[in-house]
C-alpha positions as CSV (number, residue, x, y, z in Angstrom):
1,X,91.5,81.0,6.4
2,X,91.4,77.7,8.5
3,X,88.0,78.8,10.3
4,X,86.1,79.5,6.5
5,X,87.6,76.4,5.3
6,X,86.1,74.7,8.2
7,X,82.9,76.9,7.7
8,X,82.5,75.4,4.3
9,X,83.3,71.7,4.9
10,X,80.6,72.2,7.6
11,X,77.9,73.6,5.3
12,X,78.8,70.8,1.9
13,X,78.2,68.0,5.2
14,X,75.1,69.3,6.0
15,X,73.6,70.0,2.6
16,X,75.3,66.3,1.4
17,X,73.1,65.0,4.6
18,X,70.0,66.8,2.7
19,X,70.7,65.4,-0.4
20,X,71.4,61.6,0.8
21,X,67.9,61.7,2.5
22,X,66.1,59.0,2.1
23,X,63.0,58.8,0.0
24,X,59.9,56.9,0.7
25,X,58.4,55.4,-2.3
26,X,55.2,53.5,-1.5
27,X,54.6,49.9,-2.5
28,X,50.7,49.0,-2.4
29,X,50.9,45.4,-4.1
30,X,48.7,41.6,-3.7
31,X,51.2,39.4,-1.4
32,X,47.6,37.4,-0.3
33,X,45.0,36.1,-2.1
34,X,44.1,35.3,-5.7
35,X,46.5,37.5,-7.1
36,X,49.1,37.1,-4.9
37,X,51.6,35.0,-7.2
38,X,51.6,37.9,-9.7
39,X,52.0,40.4,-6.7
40,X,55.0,38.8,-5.5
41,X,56.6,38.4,-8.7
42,X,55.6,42.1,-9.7
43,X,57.1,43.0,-6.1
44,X,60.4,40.5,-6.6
45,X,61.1,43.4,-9.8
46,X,60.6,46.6,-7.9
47,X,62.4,45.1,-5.0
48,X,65.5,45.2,-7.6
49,X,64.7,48.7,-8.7
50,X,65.4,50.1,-5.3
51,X,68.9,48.3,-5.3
52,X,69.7,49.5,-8.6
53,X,69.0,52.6,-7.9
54,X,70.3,53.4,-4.9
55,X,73.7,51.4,-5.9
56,X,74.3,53.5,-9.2
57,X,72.2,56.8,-8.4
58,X,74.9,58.5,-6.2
59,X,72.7,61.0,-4.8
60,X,69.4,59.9,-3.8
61,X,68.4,56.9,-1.9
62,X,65.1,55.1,-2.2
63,X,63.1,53.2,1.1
64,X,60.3,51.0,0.0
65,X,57.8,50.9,2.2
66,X,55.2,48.1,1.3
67,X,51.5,47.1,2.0
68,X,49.7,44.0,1.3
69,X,46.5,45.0,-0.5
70,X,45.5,41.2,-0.3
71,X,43.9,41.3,-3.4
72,X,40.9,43.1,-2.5
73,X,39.9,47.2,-3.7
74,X,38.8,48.4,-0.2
75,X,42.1,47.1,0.9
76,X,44.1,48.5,-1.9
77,X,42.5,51.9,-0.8
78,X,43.3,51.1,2.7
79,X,47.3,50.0,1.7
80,X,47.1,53.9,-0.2
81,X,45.8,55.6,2.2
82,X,48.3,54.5,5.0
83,X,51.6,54.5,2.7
84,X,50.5,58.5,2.5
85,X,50.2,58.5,6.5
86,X,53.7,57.1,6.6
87,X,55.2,60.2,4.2
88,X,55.5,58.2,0.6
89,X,56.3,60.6,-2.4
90,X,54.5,58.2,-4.8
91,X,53.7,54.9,-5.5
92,X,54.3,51.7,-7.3
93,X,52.5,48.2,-7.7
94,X,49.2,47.7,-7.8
95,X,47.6,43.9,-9.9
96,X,44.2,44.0,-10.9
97,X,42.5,46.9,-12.9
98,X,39.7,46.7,-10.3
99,X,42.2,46.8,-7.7
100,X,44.5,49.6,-9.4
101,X,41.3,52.1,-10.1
102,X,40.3,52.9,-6.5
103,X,43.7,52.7,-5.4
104,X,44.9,55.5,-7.7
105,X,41.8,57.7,-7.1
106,X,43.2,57.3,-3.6
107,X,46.3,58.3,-4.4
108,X,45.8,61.0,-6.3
109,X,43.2,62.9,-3.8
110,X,46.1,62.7,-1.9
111,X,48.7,64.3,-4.7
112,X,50.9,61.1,-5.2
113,X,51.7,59.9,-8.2
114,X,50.7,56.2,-9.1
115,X,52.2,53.9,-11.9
116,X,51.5,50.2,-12.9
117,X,52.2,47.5,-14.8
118,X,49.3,45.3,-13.6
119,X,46.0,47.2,-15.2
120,X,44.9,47.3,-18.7
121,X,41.6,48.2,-18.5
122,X,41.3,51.0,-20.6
123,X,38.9,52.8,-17.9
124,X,42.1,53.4,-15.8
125,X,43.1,56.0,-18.7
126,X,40.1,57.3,-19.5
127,X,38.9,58.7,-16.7
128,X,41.1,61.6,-16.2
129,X,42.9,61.0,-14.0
130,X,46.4,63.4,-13.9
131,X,48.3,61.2,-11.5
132,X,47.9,57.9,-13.1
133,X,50.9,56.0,-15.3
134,X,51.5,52.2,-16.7
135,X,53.4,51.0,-19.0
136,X,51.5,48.3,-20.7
137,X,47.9,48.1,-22.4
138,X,45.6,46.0,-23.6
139,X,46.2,47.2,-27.1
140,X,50.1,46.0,-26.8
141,X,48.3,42.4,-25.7
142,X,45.8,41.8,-28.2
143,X,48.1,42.3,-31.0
144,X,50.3,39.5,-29.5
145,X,46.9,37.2,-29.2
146,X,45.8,38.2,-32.5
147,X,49.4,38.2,-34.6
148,X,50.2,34.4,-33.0
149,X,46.7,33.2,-33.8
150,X,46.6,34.9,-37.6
151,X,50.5,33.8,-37.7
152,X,49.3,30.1,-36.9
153,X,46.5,29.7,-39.7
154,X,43.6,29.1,-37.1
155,X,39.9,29.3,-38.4
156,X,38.1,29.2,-35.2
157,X,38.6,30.6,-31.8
158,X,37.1,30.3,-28.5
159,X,37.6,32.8,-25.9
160,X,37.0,31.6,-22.4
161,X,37.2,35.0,-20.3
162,X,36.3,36.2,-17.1
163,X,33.3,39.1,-16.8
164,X,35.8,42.0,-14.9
165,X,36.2,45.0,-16.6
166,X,40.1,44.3,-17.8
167,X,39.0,40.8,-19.1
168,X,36.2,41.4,-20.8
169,X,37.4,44.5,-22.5
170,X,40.4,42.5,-23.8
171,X,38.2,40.1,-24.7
172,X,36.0,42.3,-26.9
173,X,38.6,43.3,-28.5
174,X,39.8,40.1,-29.6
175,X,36.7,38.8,-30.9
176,X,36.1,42.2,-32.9
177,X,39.9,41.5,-34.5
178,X,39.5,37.9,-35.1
179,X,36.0,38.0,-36.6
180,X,37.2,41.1,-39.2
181,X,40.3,38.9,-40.3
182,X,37.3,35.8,-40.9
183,X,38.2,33.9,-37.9
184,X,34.8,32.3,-36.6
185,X,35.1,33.2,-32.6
186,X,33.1,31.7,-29.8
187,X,32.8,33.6,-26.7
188,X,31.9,31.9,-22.8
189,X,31.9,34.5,-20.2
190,X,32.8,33.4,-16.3
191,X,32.0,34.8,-13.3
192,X,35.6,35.7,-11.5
193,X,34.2,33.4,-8.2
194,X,34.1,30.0,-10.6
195,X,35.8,27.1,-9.7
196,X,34.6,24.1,-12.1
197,X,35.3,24.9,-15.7
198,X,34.1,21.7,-16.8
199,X,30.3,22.9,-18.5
200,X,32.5,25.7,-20.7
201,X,35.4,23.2,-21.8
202,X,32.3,20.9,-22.7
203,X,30.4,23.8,-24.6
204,X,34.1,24.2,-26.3
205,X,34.2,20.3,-27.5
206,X,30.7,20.1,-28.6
207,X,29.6,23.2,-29.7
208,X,32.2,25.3,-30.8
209,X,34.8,22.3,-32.0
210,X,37.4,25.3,-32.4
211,X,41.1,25.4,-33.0
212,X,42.3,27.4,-30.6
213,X,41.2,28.3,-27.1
214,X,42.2,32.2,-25.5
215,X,41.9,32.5,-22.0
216,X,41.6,35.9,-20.9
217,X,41.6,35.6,-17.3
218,X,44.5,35.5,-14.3
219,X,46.5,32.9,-12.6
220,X,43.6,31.0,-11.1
221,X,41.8,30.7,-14.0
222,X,43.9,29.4,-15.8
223,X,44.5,26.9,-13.8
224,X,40.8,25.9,-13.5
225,X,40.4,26.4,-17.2
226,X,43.4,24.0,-17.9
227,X,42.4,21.3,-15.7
228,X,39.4,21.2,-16.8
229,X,40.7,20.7,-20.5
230,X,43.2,17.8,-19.4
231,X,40.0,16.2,-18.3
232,X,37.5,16.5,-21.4
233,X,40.3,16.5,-23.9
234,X,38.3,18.7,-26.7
235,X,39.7,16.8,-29.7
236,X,39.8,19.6,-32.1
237,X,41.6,22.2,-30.1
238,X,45.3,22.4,-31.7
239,X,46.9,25.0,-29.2
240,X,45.7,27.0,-25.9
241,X,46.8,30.2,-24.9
242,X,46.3,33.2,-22.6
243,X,47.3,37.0,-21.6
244,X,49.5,38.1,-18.6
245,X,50.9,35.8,-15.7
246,X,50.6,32.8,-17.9
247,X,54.1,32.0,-19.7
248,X,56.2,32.1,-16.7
249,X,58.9,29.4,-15.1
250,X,57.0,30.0,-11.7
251,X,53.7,28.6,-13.5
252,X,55.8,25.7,-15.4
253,X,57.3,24.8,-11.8
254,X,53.5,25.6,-9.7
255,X,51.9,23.4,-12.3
256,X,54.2,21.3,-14.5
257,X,51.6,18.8,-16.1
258,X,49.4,21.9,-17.0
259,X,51.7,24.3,-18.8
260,X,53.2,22.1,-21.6
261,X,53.0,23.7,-24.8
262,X,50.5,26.6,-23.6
263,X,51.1,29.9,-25.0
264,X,51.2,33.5,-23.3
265,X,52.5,37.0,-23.4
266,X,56.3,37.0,-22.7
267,X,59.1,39.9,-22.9
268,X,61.7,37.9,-22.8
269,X,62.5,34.0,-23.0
270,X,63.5,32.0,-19.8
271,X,66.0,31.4,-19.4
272,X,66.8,35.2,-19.9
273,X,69.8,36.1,-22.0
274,X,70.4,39.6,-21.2
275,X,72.2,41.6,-24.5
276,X,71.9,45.1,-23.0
277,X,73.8,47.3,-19.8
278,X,70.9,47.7,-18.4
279,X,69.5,44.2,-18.9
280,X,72.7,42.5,-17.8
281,X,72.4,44.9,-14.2
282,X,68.8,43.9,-14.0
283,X,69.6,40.1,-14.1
284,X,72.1,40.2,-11.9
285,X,71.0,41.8,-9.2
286,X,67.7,39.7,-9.8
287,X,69.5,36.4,-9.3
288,X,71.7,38.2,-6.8
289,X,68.7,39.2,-4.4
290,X,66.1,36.2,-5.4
291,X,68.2,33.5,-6.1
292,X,66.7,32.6,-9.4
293,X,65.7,33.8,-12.8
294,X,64.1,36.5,-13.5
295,X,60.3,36.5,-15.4
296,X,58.8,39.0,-17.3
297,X,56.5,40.3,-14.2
298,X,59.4,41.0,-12.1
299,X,60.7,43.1,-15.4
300,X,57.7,45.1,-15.3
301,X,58.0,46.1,-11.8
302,X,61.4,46.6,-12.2
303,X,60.5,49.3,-15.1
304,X,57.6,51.2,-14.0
305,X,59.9,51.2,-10.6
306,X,62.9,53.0,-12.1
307,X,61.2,55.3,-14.1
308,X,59.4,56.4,-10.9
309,X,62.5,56.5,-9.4
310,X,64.4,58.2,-11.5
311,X,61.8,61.0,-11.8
312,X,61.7,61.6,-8.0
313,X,65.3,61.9,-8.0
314,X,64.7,64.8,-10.8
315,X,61.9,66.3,-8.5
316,X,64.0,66.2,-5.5
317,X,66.8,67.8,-7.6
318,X,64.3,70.7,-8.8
319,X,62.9,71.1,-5.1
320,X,59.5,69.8,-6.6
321,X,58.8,66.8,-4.5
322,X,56.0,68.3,-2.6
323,X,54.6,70.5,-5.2
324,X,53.5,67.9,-8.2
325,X,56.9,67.2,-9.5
326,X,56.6,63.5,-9.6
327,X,53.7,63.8,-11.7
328,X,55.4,66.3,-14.1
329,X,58.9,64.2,-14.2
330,X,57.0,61.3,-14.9
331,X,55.2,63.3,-17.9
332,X,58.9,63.5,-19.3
333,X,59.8,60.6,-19.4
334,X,61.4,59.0,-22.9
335,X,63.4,55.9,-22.0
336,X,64.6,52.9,-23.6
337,X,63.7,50.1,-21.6
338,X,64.3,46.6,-20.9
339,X,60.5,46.6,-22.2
340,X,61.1,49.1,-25.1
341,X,60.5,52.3,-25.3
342,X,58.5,54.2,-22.7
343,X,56.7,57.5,-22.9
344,X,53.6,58.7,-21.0
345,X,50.9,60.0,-23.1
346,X,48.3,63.2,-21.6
347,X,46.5,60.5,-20.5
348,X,49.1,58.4,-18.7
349,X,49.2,55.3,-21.4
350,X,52.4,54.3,-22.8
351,X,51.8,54.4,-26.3
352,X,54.7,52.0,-27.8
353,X,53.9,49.0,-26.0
354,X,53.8,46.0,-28.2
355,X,54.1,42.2,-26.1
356,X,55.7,39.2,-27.7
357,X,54.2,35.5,-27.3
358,X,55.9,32.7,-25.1
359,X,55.3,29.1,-25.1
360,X,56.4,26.7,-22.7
361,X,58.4,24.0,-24.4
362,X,60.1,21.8,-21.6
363,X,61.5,23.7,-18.8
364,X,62.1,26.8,-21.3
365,X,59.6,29.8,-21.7
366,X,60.3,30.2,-25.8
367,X,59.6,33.4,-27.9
368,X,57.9,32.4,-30.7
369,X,55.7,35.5,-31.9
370,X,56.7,38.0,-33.5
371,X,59.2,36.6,-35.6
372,X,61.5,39.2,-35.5
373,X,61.8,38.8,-31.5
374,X,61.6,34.8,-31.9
375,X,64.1,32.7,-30.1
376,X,62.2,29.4,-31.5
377,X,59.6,28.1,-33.5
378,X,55.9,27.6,-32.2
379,X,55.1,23.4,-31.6
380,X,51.8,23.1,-33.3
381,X,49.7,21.6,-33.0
382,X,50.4,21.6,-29.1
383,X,48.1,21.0,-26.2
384,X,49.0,20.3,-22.8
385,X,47.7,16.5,-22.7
């Protein structure tokens, strides 16, 4: 009796051992280069995931293993490409639709599942692709653009945006809402490689003498587009406002005379008051691991990171893992999030995203759009000079 008892404590150790294998989840993500403040902010987020998880999981443990795609496609291809040699079940990350879209391909030639929070181009979910997930859109963004501006009473808009596929898509978009609701738009394409905004902020005071300006661009852009307004002052321009990476306390602390009173897309306020279980976890183990505040980019990798987590764990549970069960757990997926709800349509969108509007006001990211999400009222007019 002693010698079967012994028998089966011997074979629950070694199929516990199987079970408590670790699980390597590629992380192919900007750390360098023009992207690289979202990257590390989207990477701050997934980070958390992987302690989360592997904290409250009880089964399953997750290793990151991470490659700087500095930013670039080739290199994004090149970060796929070797997470795969090192054994990754899938992976997470990935800024930039023009960075994301070779990137997947690469992944899914080599049967791992991809998800993002970092590409709205809608090209990324209409090409086919069966390995593919995000969990934003640009439709979710340009309702928050469009709501605020309609919301605020503005006649005339002028959208300063830059010419890569994402941006410009966006930007279409916006101009084809705006001009059916009335709103007289002006539209100045950049090349992504600009540096001096000036001759577009100066088409913007004397030409266009709109209310509003949308920037539809990334980090660096804005930047260049803001400083550039601080130095022509357009007089008629009541507010300014722009689309991911924008209403963040990194940007109000990177670039404090530029941010006042500029608008952009925002899950939650900052300083983050978490109501939820989940939300509460996620904050605390954010502060716990980065020693700050969490931001809404971090939220999205910490999201699109434990949904992928939790369907390997389901995979690894079925025996799937190397037979497409990522991809299939990941079709099954119906979760409330700290984002809202997430499911994963044939094509890999996430049909329920909706984004809210955050201005800076002080040291405080506020919601101000829409109402029902608001923590504060809009100041406008508002500009940042």
């Amino acid at each position: 009796m002693k010698k079967a008892t012994s028998i089966a404590l011997a074979i629950m150790a070694v199929c516990g051992s199987v079970q408590a294998e670790e699980l390597l989840v590629g992380v192919q993500i900007p750390l360098t280069g023009p992207l690289a403040r979202v990257g590390m902010g989207t990477n701050e987020g997934i980070r958390v995931a992987a302690e989360v998880f592997n904290k409250t999981n009880g089964k399953h443990t997750i290793k990151l293993v991470t490659v700087d795609d500095e930013s670039a496609p080739a290199k994004a291809v090149a970060a796929v490409e070797k997470l795969a040699s090192e054994g990754v079940v899938a992976v997470t990350g990935g800024y930039g639709s023009n960075n994301i879209s070779p990137a997947s391909d690469a992944a899914g030639k080599l049967g791992l599942a991809y998800i993002t929070s970092g590409g709205v181009d809608d090209g990324l979910v209409e090409a086919g692709r069966k390995n593919f997930f995000r969990i934003n859109n640009t439709a979710g963004y340009q309702k928050a653009l469009v709501g605020l501006i309609s919301d605020l009473g503005v006649k005339s808009v002028s959208i300063i945006y830059s010419t890569k596929d994402a941006t410009e898509g966006l930007a279409t978009d916006v101009q084809k809402t705006l001009g059916a609701k009335g709103i007289k738009v002006g539209m100045h394409a950049f090349d992504p490689a600009i540096t001096d905004f000036k001759p577009i902020l100066n088409k913007v005071k004397l030409q266009d003498r709109s209310e509003f300006i949308a920037m539809v661009g990334y980090e660096n852009d804005y930047v260049g587009i803001l400083r550039a307004a601080r130095v022509l002052k357009p007089t008629t321009v009541k507010a300014i406002a722009g689309v991911w990476s924008l209403a963040t306390p990194k940007m109000a602390a990177d670039f404090p005379d530029l941010m006042p009173n500029v608008y952009g897309t925002a899950v939650l306020p900052f300083p983050v008051n978490f109501t939820t279980a989940e939300g509460k976890t996620f904050g605390e183990g954010y502060k716990k691991l980065h020693n700050k505040e969490p931001d809404y980019l971090g939220q999205f990798g910490y999201v699109q990171s434990m949904l992928l987590f939790e369907a390997i764990a389901r995979a690894a549970d079925k025996g799937t893992l190397k037979k497409g069960g990522v991809i299939e757990e990941l079709r099954k997926t119906d979760k409330q999030t700290l984002i809202g709800r997430v499911q994963f349509n044939a094509k890999g969108d996430n049909p329920n995203f909706v984004q809210r509007m955050g201005q800076h006001q002080g040291k405080q990211v506020v919601l101000v759009w829409p109402k029902e999400s608001a923590n504060g009222k809009p100041v406008f007019p508002g500009v940042p000079w």
